[in-house]
C-alpha positions in Angstrom: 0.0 0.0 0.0 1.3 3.5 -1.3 2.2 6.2 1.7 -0.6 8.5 0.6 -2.8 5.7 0.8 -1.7 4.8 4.4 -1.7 8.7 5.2 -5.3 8.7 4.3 -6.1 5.8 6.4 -4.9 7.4 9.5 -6.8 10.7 8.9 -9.9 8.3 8.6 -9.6 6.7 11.9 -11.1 9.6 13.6 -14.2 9.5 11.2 -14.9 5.9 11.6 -15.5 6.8 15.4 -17.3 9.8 14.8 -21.0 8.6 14.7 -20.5 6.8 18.1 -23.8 7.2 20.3 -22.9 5.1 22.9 -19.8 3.4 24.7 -19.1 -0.2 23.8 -16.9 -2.5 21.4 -16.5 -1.5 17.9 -18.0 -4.7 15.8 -16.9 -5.4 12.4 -18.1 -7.9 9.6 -15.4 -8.5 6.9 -16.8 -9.3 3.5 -14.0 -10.3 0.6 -15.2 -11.2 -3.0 -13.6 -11.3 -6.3 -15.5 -10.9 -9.4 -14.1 -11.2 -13.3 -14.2 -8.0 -15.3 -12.5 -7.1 -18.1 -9.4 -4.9 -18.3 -11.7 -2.7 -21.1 -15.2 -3.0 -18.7 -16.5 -0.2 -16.1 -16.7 -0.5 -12.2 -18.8 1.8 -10.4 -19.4 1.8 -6.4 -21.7 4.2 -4.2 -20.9 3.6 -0.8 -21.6 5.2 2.8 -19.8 6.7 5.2 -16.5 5.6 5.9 -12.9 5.1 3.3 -13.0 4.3 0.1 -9.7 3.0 -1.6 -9.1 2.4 -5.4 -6.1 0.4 -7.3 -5.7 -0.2 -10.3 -3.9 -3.3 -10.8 -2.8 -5.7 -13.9 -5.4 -8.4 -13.2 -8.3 -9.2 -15.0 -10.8 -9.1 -11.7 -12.2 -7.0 -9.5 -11.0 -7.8 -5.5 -12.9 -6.7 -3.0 -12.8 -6.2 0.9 -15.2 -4.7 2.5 -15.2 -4.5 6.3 -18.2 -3.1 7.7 -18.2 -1.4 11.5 -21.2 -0.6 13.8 -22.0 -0.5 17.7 -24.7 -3.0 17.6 -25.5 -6.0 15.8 -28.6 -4.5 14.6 -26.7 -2.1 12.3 -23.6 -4.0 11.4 -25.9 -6.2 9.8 -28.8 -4.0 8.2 -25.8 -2.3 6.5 -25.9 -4.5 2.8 -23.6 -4.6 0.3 -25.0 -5.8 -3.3 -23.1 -6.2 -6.2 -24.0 -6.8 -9.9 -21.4 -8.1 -11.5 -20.7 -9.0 -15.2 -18.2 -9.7 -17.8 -17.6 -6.3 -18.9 -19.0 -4.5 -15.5 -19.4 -4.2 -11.9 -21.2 -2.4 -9.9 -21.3 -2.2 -6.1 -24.2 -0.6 -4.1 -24.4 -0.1 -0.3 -27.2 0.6 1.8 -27.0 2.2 5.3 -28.5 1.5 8.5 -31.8 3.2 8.6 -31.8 6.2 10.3 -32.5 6.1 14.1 -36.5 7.3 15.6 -34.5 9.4 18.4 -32.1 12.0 18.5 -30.1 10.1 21.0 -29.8 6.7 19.1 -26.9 4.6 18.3 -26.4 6.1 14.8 -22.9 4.3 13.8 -22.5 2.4 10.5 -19.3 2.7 8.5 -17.5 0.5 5.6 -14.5 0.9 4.3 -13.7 -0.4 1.2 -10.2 -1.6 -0.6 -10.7 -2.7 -3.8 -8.3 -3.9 -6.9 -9.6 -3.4 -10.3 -8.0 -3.8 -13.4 -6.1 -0.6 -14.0 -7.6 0.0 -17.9 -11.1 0.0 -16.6 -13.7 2.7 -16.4 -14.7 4.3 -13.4 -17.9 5.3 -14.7 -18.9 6.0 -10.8 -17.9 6.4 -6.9 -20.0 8.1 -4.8 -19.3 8.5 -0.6 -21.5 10.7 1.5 -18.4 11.3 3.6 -15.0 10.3 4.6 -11.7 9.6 2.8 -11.4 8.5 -1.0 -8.5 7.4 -2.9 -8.3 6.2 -6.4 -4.8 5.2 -7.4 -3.0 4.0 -10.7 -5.5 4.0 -13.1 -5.0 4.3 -17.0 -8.5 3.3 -18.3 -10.6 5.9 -20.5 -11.8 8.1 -17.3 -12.7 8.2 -13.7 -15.8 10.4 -12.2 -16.1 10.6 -8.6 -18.2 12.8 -5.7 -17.5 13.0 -2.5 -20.0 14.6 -0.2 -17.5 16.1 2.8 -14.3 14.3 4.1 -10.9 14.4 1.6 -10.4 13.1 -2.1 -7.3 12.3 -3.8 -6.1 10.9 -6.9 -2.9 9.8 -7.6 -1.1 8.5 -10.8 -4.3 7.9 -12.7 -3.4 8.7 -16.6 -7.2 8.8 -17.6 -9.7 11.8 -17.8 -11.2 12.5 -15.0 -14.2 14.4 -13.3 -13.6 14.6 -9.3 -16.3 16.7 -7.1 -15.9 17.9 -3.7 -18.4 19.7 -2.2 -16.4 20.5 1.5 -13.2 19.4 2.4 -10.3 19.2 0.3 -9.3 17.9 -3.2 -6.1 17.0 -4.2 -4.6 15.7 -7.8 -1.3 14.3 -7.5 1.3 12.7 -9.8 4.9 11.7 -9.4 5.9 11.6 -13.1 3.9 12.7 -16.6 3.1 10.9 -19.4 2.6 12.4 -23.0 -1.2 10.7 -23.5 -3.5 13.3 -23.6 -5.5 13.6 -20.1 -8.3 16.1 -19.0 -9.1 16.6 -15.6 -11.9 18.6 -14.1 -11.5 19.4 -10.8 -14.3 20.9 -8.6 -14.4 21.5 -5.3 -17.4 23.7 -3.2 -15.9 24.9 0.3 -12.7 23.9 0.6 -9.0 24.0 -0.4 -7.7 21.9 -4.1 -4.4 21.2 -3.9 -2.2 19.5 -7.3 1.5 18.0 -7.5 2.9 17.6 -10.7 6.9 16.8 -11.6 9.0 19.9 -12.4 9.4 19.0 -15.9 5.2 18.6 -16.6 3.6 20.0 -19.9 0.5 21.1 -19.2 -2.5 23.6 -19.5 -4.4 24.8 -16.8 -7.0 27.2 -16.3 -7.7 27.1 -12.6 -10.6 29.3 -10.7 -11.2 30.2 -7.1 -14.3 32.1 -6.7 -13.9 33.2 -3.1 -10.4 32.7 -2.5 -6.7 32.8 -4.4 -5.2 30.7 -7.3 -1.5 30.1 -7.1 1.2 28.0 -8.8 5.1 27.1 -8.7 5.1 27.2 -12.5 3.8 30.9 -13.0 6.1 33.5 -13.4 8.0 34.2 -10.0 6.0 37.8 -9.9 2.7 35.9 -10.2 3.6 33.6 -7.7 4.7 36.7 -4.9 1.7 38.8 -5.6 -0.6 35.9 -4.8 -3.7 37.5 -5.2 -5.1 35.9 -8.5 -8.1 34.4 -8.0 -7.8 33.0 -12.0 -5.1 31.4 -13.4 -5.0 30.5 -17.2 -1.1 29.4 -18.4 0.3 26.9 -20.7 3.6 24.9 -19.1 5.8 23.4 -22.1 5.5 22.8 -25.1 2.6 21.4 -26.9 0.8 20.2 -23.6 -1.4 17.1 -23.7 -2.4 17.8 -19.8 -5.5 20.1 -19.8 -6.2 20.9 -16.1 -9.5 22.8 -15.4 -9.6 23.3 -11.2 -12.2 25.0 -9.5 -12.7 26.2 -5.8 -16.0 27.7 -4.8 -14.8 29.0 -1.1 -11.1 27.9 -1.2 -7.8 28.6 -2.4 -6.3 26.5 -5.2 -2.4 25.8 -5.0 -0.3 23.5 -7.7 2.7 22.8 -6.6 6.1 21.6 -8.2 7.7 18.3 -7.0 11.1 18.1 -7.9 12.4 14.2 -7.3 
């Protein structure tokens, strides 16, 4: 497992405790399946509250653990986890607990999810109401994802991509660059977006904070010690094949430079 990965694990703890109503063991219900799915087919998951955690792999499956947490019994097992699966798709859907008569009640349910897909497949779908989601290594034709509140990063995925955050944060990530042509939209509603490319990217990016600031280590070093654009529309190197279009509603936006 990849340091971001374990980084966003840790961050997550806290959340899967968060819902706790009253004191008592944490139970947990580990469910692993794999399905076949081709390395051309789509994969699509809405989930509930808890992590979520993507990986594109060089198999030709779909490997999934699922660990589900609660306070009771009676949750852990009204949460369900059903999943259509076919040659050239999967799809995972969860279902909560139902949602407690009194203000008071025990209102835990969580799952996190790891799950190995083939790394050319299309995410056509993730949805999580909140908590921590991580899609890593894919190269298939593109990847949309929403995340109600909590934090969302993608790293190393060569594919298109449409990511949605409506509060938290947002971050894009990549050690290295490839010339295939990507396009990643990038939206985030309250909330910081935060992308790390190598020093020697090729890109274009037109990048938008509504209510906040816009800044980058590739603009010109004025740009960069002003640092109060709140739009920033620049072409990096020479005939890009990276179109970047971020978006902050009440956040900053920062793209940073990684230099290896």
């Amino acid at each position: 497992m990849n340091k971001i990965a374990l980084a966003v694990l840790s961050v997550s703890a806290a959340l899967l405790l968060a819902n706790r109503a009253t004191a008592g063991e944490v139970l947990e219900d580990v469910v692993e399946r794999r399905f076949p799915l081709d390395p051309s087919g789509t994969f699509s998951l809405r989930a509930i509250d808890g992590t979520v955690e993507i990986f594109g792999t060089n198999s030709r499956e779909v490997k999934m653990v699922a660990i589900k947490k609660s306070f009771s019994p009676e949750r852990l097992n009204a949460i369900a986890i059903r999943v259509d699966a076919r040659q050239n798709a999967v799809n995972i859907e969860t279902t909560p607990p139902p949602a407690p008569r009194h203000h008071f009640s025990d209102r835990s349910g969580t799952v996190e999810y790891i799950i190995n897909i083939p790394q050319t497949a299309r995410i056509a779908r993730v949805e999580l109401p909140n908590g921590e989601l991580v899609i890593d290594g894919m190269r298939g034709a593109s990847i949309a994802a929403n995340l109600g509140s909590g934090q969302l990063v993608t790293h190393n995925c060569f594919c298109d991509q449409t990511i949605h955050v409506n509060q938290g944060g947002l971050n894009v990530f990549f050690d290295w660059m490839e010339e295939r042509p990507i396009s990643i939209e990038a939206k985030i509603e309250d909330g910081n977006l935060s992308a790390r490319l190598p020093t020697d990217a090729a890109f274009h990016m037109h990048a938008i904070a509504k209510e906040g600031h816009v800044s980058s280590d590739f603009s010109p070093m004025g740009t960069r010690q002003r640092g109060d654009d709140s739009e920033i529309s620049e072409v990096i190197g020479d005939g890009p094949a990276t179109k970047l279009t971020f978006r902050a509603g009440e956040g900053n936006i920062h793209v940073s430079e990684v230099i290896w």
